[in-house]
N, C-alpha and C positions, 0 to 999 in steps of 0.2 A: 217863646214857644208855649203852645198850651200844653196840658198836661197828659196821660194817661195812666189806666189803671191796667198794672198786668194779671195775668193769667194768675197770679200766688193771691189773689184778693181773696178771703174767707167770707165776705159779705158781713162785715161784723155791723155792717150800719152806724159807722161811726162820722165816715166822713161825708155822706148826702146833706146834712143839717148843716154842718158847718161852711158850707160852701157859697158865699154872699152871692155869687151870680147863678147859684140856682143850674148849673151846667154840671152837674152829678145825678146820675140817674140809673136806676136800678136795670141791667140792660140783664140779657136772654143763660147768661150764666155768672155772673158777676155784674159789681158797677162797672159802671164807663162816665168818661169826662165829655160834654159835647166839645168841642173843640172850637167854636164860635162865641159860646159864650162863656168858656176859659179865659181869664185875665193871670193865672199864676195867683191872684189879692191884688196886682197892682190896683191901687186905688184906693185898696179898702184895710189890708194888713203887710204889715213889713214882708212877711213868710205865707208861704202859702198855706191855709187854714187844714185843709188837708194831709198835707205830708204833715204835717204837722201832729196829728191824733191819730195817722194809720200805725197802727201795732206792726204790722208786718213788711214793711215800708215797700209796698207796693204801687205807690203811686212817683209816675218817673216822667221824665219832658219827652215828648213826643215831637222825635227829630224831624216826621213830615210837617209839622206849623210853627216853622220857625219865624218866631218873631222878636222883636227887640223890645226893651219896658217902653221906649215910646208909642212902639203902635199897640202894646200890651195896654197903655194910658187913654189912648185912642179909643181901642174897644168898650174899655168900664164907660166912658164919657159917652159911649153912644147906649151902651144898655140902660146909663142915668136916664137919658135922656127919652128912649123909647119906652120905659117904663115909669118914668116917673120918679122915679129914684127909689121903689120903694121893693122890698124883701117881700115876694108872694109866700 
């Protein structure tokens, strides 16, 4: 499953950078995760990089995109690949 940012999010700007696929973005009252290009890290960190430095642990699995680490595997493999592998 990919992730989401709820409502208790302070904007602290901590977990946009950390985010290897670039799918954290500063939305119209707090972040938001895009949900497409959410991997959870699979691919890139054991833990998602995110929950991981949110102070307020406001980042949770978003039970509408459920998916499993394989097609979570899947995903990173297609972002490598339409980008190039590389961190904009």
């Amino acid at each position: 499953m990919a992730l989401l940012i709820t409502d208790q999010c302070i904007n602290c700007d901590v977990c946009e950078p950390e985010c290897p696929n670039q799918a954290i973005f500063e939305g119209v009252e707090h972040y938001e995760i895009d949900p497409r290009r959410c991997t959870q890290c699979v691919g890139h960190f054991a833990v998602p990089q995110c929950v991981e430095v949110c102070p307020v642990d406001c980042i949770l699995s978003d039970r509408e995109t459920i998916e499993t680490e394989d097609q979570l595997l899947e995903k990173f493999k297609r972002l490598q690949l339409t980008e190039g592998g590389h961190r904009q």
